[in-house]
C-alpha positions, 0 to 999 in steps of 0.5 A: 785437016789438021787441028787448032791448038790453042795457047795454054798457059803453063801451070806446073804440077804442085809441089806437095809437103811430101814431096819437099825432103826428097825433090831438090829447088833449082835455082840461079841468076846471081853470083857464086856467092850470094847463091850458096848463101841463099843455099843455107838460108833455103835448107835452114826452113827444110828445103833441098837446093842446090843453085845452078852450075856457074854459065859458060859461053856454051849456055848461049849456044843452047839458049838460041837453039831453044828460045827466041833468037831474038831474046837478049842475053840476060835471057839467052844464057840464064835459059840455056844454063838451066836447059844445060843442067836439065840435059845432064841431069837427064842424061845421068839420071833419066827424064822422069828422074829430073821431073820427079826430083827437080823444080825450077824456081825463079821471079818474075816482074812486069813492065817493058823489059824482057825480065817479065817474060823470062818464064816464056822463054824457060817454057820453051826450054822445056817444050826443046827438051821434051820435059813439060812436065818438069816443074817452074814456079814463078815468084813474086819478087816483093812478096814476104808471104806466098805460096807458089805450086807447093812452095811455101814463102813464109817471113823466117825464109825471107828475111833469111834470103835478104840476109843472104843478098846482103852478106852476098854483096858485102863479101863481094865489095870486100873483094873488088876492093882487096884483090887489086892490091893483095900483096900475095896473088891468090889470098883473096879468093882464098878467104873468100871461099873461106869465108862464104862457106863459114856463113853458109854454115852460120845460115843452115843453122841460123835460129827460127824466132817466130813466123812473122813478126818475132821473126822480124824483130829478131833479123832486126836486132839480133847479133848473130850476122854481126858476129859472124861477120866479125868471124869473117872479117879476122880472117879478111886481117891476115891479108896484106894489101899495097894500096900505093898500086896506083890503080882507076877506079871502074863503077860498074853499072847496067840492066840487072842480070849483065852488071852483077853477073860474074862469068862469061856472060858478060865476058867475065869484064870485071876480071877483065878490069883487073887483069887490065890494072883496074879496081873494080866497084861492083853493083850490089844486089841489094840497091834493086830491092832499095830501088822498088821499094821506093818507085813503090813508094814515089807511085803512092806520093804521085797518087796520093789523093786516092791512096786509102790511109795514105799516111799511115801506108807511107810511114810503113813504107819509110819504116821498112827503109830506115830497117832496111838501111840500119841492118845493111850499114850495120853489117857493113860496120862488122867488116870494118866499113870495108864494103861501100854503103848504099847510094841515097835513092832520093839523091840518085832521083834528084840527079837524073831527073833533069834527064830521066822521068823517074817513074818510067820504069823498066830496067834500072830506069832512072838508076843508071844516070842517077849512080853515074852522076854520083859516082862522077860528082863524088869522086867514087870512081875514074870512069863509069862501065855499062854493060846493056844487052844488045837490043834492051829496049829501057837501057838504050833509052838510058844510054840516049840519056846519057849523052844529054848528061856527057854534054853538061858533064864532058870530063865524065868517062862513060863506056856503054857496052852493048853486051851480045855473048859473042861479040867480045873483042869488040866490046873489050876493045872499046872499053880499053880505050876509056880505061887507058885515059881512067889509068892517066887520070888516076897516076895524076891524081896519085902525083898531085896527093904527093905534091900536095903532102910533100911525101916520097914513096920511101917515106910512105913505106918506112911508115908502113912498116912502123905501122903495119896495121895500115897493110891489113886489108881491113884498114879503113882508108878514108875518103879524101876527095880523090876517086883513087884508093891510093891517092887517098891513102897518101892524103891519109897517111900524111894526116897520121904523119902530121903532114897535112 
């Protein structure tokens, strides 16, 4: 007869201080960018990394054969990715190799979606390649202090990997916004690459003040991301741009992994977008952590009159997010405020709460309808793209939401795309024909502004040229009530002129 086995829950081997100069954290889940930043800020407090290759579609092929066939994509490709690596790096270098030299590290989270049990389904990678052994730890996303198994995080790292996310996801608006109208083809990826590996440099080498509360002080107030972004942003001034393209605007929003992943994925849509005549406004990273430290922060509101010290939690809370704002808005300002701010989490709350309680977590909760409505009602974007994993519980309630709010708002263009990793034409297809109605909105509006300033393209371009500071991709153009970038530079333009 055979024996009962009962479940046992993962716990890997620790990770001893010896052992940290010669075993190398793995890691993954965001863009290129953010990775080799968060790379620098990693071996800068002594640690060895290395993020994961970048996913291809094959990641999903592996994935299914090693995880639960059910599993969205969000959890299918990041699986397969890491079961990917740890076979070619076995292959190379042998099992107990990989076991010795490699851990995993990733975060975890609660509540209905799948994102709770990611570290199941790499357990179950494990298990497929016979690696038990090799070591997963799990991290607590808003923690600034712990300790995992071996791997110390302590305040410098932190803050050091919060910079990362925010200088990762300026970088990535400073693209999206120059690439459509680069007049050279290639110059943006170009002083991308550049730029991306001149920070991670400033971040291998970035000062350790203090272990936790000068080490605050100092993130908060020093100069020293500010002025290498400055670097950064002379290098942005030698790319000409054409900002009469006439172009939609495409905000991207959706369940966490599938908006701010760039790769096959999500069918590599934002590329997609580009190719198709789009601008792209991309999700940051950065509104998430905003986004929790606020459900934190609303959950302690709603209980109040049984939170000890109330006052005193809820100032330190509000605290953290002045800081956390004041920093995000001061590098924005390094690149010329180039790069789009943060929207206002109490906004994004007032807008969907007619559609969405907002203390139902799970997913981005109430975000998606919230930034949906902002972008719309602002005239940010032409047209709202959410990408949703095929079969994610908390985005399909979010997209039932938003027919309530298509029914008040029917001008609203709003193409949700359920995301399967294998199902691309269909998906692309359906986004196209929203876009093909953004293209006409946007040309209209292009019209009206030159209607409106009584200009002619020839006279645009004679200006340019007495102006050439206008050409610089660093130029801000401000927001004149057109969702189009070059809508809005006509109306900018007429005012430099005097015609308006």
């Amino acid at each position: 007869m055979e024996a009962i086995q009962h479940y046992r829950a993962y716990r890997p081997r620790p990770l001893s201080k010896e052992e940290r100069k010669k075993v190398t954290i793995v890691y993954g889940g965001l863009t290129w960018k953010h990775e080799r930043l968060m790379q620098g800020a990693l071996e800068n407090m002594g640690y060895k990394a290395k993020p994961l290759p970048q996913i291809e579609r094959i990641d999903l092929d592996i994935g299914k054969e090693l995880i639960d066939t059910g599993a969205c994509c969000p959890t299918i490709f990041p699986a397969g990715n890491l079961a990917r690596f740890l076979k070619e790096a076995s292959e190379r270098e042998g099992k107990e190799a990989v076991k010795e030299k490699y851990v995993f590290v990733t975060v975890g989270a609660c509540g209905p979606c799948r994102f709770g049990q990611y570290h199941e389904s790499y357990e179950r990678v494990l298990e497929g390649l016979d690696l038990t052994d090799f070591r997963i730890f799990l991290l607590d996303l808003l923690k600034m202090e712990q300790e995992e198994g071996g791997i110390e995080i302590t305040v410098p790292l932190t803050l050091g990997l919060v910079y990362s996310m925010f200088i990762g996801d300026l970088l990535t608006d400073m693209e999206y916004a120059v690439r459509p109208y680069e007049v050279v083809p290639g110059e943006t990826e170009r002083v991308l690459k550049e730029s991306v590996e001149l920070l991670y440099e400033k971040f291998r080498k970035r000062p350790i003040k203090g272990k936790k509360w000068g080490s605050l002080l100092w993130h908060v107030f020093t100069s020293y991301f500010v002025n290498a972004l400055k670097e950064v942003r002379r290098l942005w001034d030698e790319i000409e741009v054409d900002r009469l393209r006439v172009k939609p605007k495409v905000k991207i929003t959706g369940e966490f992994w599938l908006q701010t992943h760039e790769g096959d994925g999500n069918y590599n849509i934002k590329r997609w977008l580009e190719k198709e005549g789009a601008e792209v406004v991309p999700p940051p990273v950065s509104i998430w952590m905003d986004y929790l430290i606020h459900m934190a922060l609303w959950r302690m509101e709603e209980s109040k009159e049984f939170v000890k010290k109330f006052w005193l939690k809820k100032a330190v809370i509000k605290t953290l997010l002045f800081l956390y704002h004041f920093t995000y808005n001061r590098l924005r300002k390094a690149l010329s405020d180039i790069p789009n701010p943060l929207p206002p989490q109490e906004e994004l709350r007032r807008l969907a709460k007619p559609y969405f309680y907002y203390l139902l977590a799970g997913g981005e909760g109430h975000m998606l309808i919230g930034k949906a409505l902002h972008a719309y009602l602002n005239k940010h974007a032409h047209m709202i793209c959410e990408l949703s994993p095929y079969g994610c519980m908390p985005n399909t309630m979010s997209v039932g939401a938003m027919q309530a709010v298509l029914g008040k708002y029917p001008d609203l263009l709003y193409a949700p795309i359920e995301i399967k990793g294998d199902a691309e034409v269909h998906a692309l297809s359906r986004c196209q024909m929203i876009l093909t109605e953004a293209k006409k909105r946007a040309q209209r509006e292009f019209e009206e502004a030159l209607e409106r300033t009584g200009l002619t393209l020839e006279e645009i371009r004679n200006f340019e040229e007495e102006h050439p500071k206008l050409k610089k991709a660093t130029y801000k153009v401000p927001h004149y009530g057109y969702a189009g970038t070059a809508a809005n530079y006509v109306m900018h333009v007429a005012k430099l002129m005097g015609r308006v």
